[in-house]
C-alpha positions in Angstrom: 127.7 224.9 -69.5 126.9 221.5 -69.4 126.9 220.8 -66.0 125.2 224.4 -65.5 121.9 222.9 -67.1 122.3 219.3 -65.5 122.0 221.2 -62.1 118.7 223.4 -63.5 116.5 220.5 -64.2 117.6 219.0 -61.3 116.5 221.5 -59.1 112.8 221.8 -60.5 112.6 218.2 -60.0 113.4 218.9 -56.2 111.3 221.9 -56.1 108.2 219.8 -57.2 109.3 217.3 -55.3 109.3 219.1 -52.1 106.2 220.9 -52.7 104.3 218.3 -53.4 105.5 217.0 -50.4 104.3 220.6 -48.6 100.6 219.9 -50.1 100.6 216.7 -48.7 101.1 217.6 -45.5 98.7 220.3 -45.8 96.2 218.2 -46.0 97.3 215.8 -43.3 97.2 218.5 -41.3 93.8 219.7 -42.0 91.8 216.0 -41.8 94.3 216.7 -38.1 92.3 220.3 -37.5 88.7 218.7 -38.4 89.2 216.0 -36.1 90.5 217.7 -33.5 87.9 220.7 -33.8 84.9 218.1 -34.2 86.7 216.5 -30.6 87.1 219.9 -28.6 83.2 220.9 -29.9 81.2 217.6 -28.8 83.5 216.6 -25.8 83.3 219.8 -24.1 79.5 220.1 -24.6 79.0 216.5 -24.0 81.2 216.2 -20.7 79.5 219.3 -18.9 76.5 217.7 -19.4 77.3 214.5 -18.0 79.3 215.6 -14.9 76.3 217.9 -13.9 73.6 215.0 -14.1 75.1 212.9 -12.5 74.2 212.0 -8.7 75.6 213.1 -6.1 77.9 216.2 -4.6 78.2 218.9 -8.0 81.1 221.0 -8.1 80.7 224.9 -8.3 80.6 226.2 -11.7 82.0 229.6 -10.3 85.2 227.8 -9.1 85.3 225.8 -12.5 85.5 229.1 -14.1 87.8 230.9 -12.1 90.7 227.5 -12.3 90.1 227.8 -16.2 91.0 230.8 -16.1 94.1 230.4 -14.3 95.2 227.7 -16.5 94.6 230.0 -20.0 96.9 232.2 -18.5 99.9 229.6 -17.0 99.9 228.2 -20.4 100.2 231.6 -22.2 103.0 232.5 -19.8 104.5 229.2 -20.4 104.3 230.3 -24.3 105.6 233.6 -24.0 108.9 232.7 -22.1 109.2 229.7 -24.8 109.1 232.5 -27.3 111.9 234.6 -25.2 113.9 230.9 -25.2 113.6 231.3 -20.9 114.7 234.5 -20.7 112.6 235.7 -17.6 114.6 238.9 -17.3 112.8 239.5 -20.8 109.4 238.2 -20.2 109.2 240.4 -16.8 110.2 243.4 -19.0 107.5 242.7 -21.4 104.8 241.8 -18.7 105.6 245.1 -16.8 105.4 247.0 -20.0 102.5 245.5 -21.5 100.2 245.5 -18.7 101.5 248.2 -16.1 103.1 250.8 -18.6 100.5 250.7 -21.2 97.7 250.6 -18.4 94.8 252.3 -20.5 95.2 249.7 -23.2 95.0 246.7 -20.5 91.7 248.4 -19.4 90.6 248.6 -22.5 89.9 244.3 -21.9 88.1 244.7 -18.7 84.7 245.0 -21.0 85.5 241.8 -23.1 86.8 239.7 -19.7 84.0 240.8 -17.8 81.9 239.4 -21.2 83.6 236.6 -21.0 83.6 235.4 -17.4 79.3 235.6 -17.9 79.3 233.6 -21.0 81.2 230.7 -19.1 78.8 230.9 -16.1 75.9 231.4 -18.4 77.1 228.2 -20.4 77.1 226.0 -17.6 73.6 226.9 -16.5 72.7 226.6 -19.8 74.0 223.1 -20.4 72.6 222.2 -16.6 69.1 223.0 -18.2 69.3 221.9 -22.3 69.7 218.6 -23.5 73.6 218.9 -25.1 72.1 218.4 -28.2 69.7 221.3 -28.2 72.2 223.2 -26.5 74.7 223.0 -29.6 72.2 223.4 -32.2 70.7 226.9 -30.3 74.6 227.7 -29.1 75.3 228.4 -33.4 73.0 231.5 -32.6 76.2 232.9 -31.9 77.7 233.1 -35.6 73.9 235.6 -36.0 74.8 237.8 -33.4 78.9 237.9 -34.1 77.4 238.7 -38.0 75.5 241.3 -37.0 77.9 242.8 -34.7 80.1 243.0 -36.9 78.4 244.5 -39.8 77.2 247.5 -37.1 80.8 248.4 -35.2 83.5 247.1 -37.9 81.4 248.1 -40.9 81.7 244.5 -42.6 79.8 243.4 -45.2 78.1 239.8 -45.9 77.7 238.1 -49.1 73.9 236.9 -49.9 74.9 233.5 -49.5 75.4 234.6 -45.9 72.7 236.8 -45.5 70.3 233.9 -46.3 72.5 231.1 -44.6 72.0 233.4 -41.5 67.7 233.4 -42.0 68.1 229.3 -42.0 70.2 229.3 -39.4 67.3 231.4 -37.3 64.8 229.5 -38.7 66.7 226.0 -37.8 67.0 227.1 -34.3 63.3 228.4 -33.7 61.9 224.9 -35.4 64.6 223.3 -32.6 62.7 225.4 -30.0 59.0 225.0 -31.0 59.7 221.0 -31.4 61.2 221.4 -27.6 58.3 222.6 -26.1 56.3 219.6 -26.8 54.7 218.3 -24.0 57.0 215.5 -24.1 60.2 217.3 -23.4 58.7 219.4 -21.0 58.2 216.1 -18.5 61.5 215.0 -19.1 63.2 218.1 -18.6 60.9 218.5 -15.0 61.8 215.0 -14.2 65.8 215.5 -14.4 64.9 218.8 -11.7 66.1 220.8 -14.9 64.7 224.6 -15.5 63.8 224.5 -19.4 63.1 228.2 -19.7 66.4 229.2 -17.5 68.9 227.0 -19.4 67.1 228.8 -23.0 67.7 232.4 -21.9 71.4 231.5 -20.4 72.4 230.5 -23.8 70.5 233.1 -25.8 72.2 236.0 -23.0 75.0 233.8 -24.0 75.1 234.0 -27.6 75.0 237.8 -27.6 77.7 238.1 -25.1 79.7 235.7 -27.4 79.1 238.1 -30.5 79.8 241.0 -28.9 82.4 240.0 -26.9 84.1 238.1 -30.0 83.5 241.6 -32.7 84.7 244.1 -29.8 88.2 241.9 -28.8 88.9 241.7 -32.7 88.4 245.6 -32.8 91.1 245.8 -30.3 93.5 243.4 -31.9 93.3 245.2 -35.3 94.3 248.4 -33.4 97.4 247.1 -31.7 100.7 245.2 -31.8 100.1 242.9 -28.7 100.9 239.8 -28.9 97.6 237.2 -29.0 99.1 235.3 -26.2 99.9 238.6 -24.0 95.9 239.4 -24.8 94.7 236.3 -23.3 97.3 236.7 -20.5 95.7 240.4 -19.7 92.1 239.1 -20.6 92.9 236.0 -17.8 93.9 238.4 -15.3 90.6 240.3 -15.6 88.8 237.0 -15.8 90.7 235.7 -12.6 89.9 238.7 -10.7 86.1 238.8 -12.1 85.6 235.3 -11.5 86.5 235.1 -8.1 83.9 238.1 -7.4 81.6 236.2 -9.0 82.1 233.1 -6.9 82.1 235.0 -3.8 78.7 236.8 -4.8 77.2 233.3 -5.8 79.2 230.4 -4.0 80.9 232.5 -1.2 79.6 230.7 2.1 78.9 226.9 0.7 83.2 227.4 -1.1 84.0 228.5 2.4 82.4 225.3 4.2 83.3 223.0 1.6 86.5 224.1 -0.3 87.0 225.5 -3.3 87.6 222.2 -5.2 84.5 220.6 -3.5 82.9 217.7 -6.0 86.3 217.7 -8.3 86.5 214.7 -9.5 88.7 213.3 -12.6 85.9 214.1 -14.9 85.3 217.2 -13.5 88.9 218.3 -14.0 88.6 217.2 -17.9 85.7 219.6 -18.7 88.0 223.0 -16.8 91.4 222.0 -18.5 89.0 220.9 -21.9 87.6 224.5 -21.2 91.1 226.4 -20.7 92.9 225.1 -23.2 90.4 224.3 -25.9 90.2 227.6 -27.1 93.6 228.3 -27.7 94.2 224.8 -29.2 91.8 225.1 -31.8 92.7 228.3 -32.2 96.2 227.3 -33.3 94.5 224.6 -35.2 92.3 226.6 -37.3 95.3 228.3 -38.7 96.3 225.1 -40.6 92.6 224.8 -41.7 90.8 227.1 -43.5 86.5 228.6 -42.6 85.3 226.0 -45.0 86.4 223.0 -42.7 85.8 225.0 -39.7 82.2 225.4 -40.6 82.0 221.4 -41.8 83.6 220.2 -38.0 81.2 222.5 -36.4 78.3 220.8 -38.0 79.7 217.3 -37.5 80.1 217.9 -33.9 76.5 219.0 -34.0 75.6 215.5 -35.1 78.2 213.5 -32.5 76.5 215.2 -30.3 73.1 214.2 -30.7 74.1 210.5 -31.6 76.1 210.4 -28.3 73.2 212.0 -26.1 70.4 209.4 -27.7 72.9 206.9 -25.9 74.0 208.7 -23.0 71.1 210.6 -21.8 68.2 208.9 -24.1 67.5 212.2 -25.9 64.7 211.6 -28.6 65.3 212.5 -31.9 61.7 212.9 -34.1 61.6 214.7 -37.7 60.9 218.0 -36.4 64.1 218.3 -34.4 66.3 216.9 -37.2 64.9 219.3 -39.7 65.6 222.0 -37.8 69.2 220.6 -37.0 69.3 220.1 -40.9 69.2 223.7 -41.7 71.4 224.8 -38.4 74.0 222.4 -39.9 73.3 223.8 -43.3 73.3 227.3 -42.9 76.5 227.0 -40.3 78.3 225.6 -43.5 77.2 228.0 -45.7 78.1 230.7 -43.7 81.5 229.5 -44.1 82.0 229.7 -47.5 84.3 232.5 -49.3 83.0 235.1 -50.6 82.5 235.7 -54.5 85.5 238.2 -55.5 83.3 240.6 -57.5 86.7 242.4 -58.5 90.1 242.9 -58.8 90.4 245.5 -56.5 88.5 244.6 -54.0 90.5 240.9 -54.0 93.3 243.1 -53.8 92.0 245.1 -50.7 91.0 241.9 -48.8 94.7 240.4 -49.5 96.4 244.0 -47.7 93.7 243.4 -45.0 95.4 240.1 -44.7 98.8 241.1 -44.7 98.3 244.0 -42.2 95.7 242.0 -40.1 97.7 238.5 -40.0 95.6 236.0 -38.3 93.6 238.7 -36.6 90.1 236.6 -37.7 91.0 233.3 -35.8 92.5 235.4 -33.0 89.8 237.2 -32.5 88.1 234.3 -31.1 90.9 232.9 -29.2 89.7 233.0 -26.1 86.6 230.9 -26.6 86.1 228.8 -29.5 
């Protein structure tokens, strides 16, 4: 008996123990995501930026966004036949059946990778033409459309807090907009040989391909037991395929004089694998973080970004355009805050969603961050 309640207490201790230990690294680990998420946000952005102003021979987008796409789907492979532990008897089995047998539900990702494959194009047009730091501030258009996408084909509802974090967020980016057209801007964007009007639209086109894209891919993972990393494989294959049409359309005759990895240099082979494997890092990340710290790394990479373009590419920075950055960075934060459980049933209906669901939220957006 006596030894029977030594062991008791002793075992509490070591329970505390070892989940204090648990918190700790929980939190480790999500100071780990922020940094990491504020990286892959800026750095991407940033390094597009800088490779297509600088002089000399530019690489083709087209083929940028065809080799990302080749990479997102050699690292999922490489995943999936970790998962099997090398069995590639196994993974070929799964491949076939996945893709070949179950044909109408691969097809069903043609409309999301076609989606896709535009939004990178339109994102490096977009970032050719933008300052990075007006880029990134009109880029968060994208959380409005994904919203409203969502409330119209998966029949979610947003909190008030959101409903009015999304009006800020609208207002931020047209104050962003207005301040751009100055006079000003307008000769330093004609200087740099940079289409003002073009890069706008690309990332507008590109923010509501993003939504769509994003609410339609999480549809289809809801409604199906497919692995995430088989997804990205099919959506890559669709992406390949699309993106290689694409180049031919576009770059077809200049890829075929030059080369397809004419004006690669190292920096140019940063911003594809930053590309291809950025969204499935942070993907990963995000699960050991939660929206909260999602939304804060978004809106500090908002601000790296404009600090590091005042020094790189002497971008101005005036009251008008940090007010409206104010409210972008605002309203992106207070987006990501919980909802307010108005009752018990309905926490209790979220927390089934959950369990059936999984990590179906952050997968959804897997395939671009």
């Amino acid at each position: 008996m006596a030894a029977a309640s030594n062991e008791s207490p002793n075992r509490s201790t070591e329970d505390k123990t070892s989940a204090r230990r648990q918190n700790e690294g929980n939190k480790k680990l999500k100071y780990i995501s922020l940094a990491i998420l504020v990286i892959q946000n800026a750095s991407l952005i940033l390094s597009i930026r800088y490779v297509r102003t600088l002089p000399g021979d530019h690489f083709y987008t087209t083929s940028a966004v065809v080799m990302a796409e080749v990479l997102k789907v050699l690292t999922c492979i490489v995943i999936i036949l970790i998962e099997k532990k090398g069995n590639v008897k196994s993974f070929i089995s799964l491949l076939y059946d996945s893709i070949v047998v179950q044909y109408l539900d691969t097809l069903k990702l043609a409309v999301p990778s076609l989606i896709y494959t535009l939004q990178n194009n339109l994102q490096y047009v977009a970032i050719s033409n933008l300052p990075a730091a007006t880029f990134q501030v009109t880029y968060q258009l994208k959380i409005l459309t994904t919203a409203l996408f969502s409330v119209l084909m998966l029949r979610k509802s947003l909190s008030k807090i959101q409903w009015i974090s999304l009006v800020l967020l609208f207002t931020g980016v047209a104050i962003v907009q207005v301040e751009q057209e100055s006079g000003k801007h307008k000769e330093a964007v004609s200087t740099a040989n940079q289409n003002y009007f073009k890069g706008l639209v690309s990332v507008i086109v590109s923010c509501l391909s993003s939504g769509f894209a994003g609410v339609y891919f999480e549809k289809i993972l809801k409604g199906s037991s497919a692995s995430v990393w088989m997804r990205n494989i099919q959506l890559g294959i669709f992406g390949t395929l699309l993106g290689l049409l694409g180049m031919w359309w576009n770059d077809g005759a200049a890829i075929a004089e030059k080369g397809f990895l004419f004006g690669y240099t190292p920096m140019v082979w940063g911003v594809i694998f930053n590309q291809a494997f950025g969204g499935l890092l942070v993907a990963v990340v995000v699960k050991y973080a939660d929206n909260i710290l999602k939304g804060f790394a978004t809106s500090f990479s908002i601000i790296v970004s404009t600090i590091t373009s005042v020094y790189l590419f002497g971008f101005h920075v005036d009251l008008i355009f940090t007010l409206g950055a104010g409210l972008v960075i605002g309203a992106v934060y207070m987006y990501s805050l919980p909802k307010a459980n108005t009752s018990t049933s309905s926490s209790s209906a979220t927390s089934s969603r959950h369990s059936k669901g999984g990590d179906s939220e952050v997968d959804a957006f897997l395939p671009k961050s």
